[in-house]
C-alpha positions in Angstrom: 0.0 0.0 0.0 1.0 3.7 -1.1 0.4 6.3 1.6 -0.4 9.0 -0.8 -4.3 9.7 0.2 -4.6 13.2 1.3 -4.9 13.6 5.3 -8.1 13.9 6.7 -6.5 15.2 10.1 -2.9 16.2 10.9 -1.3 17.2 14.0 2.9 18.0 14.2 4.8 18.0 17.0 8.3 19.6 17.4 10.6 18.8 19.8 14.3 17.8 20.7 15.5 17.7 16.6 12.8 15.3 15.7 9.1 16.2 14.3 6.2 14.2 14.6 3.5 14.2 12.5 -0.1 12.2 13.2 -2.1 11.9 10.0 -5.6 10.3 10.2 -6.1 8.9 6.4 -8.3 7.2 4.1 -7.4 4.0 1.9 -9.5 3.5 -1.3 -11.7 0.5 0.6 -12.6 3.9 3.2 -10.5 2.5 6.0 -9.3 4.9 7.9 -5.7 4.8 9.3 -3.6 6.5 11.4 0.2 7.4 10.1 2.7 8.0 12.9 5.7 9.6 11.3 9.1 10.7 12.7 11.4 12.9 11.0 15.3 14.1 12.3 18.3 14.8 11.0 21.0 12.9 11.1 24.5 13.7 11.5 25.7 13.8 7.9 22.8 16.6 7.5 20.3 14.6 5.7 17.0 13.7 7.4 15.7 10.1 8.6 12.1 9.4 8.6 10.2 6.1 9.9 6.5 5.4 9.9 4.0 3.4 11.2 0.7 2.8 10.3 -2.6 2.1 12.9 -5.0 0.7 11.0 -8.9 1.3 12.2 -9.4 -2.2 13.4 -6.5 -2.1 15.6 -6.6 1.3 16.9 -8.5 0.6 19.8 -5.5 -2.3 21.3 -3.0 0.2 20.1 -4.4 3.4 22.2 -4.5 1.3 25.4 -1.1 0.1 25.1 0.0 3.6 24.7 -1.7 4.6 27.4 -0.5 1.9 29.6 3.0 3.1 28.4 2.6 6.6 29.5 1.2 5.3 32.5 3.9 3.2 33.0 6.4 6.2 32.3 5.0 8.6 34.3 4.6 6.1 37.3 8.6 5.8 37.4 9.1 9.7 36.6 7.0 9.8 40.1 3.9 11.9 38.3 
């Protein structure tokens, strides 16, 4: 699969050398999808960029695991 459908919602987020971008998409079948995409640059001044895609069926597993993560992170930050 191409990811070259248009977003239907896009957030950024800056911070440390590396951008973030969350783009809610739509795949031909209407599926929507969620794109997690980092972007930083790497020492030789060119720029990485990884991405993972959430697909609508398993969005709902994938926001409580994140949440157990943050949970889990802000527990051992004392929060």
């Amino acid at each position: 699969m191409t990811d070259q459908s248009p977003a239907l919602f896009t957030e950024k987020v800056s911070c440390r050398g590396r951008t973030y971008f969350f783009d809610v998409k739509e795949a031909s079948t209407g599926t929507k999808y969620l794109v997690i995409s980092e972007s930083r640059r790497t020492d030789d001044g060119k720029y990485s960029k990884n991405r993972i895609m959430v697909f609508e069926n398993n969005l709902e597993a994938f926001s409580e695991a994140f949440t157990k993560a943050l949970k889990a992170i802000n527990e051992a930050a004392g929060t």
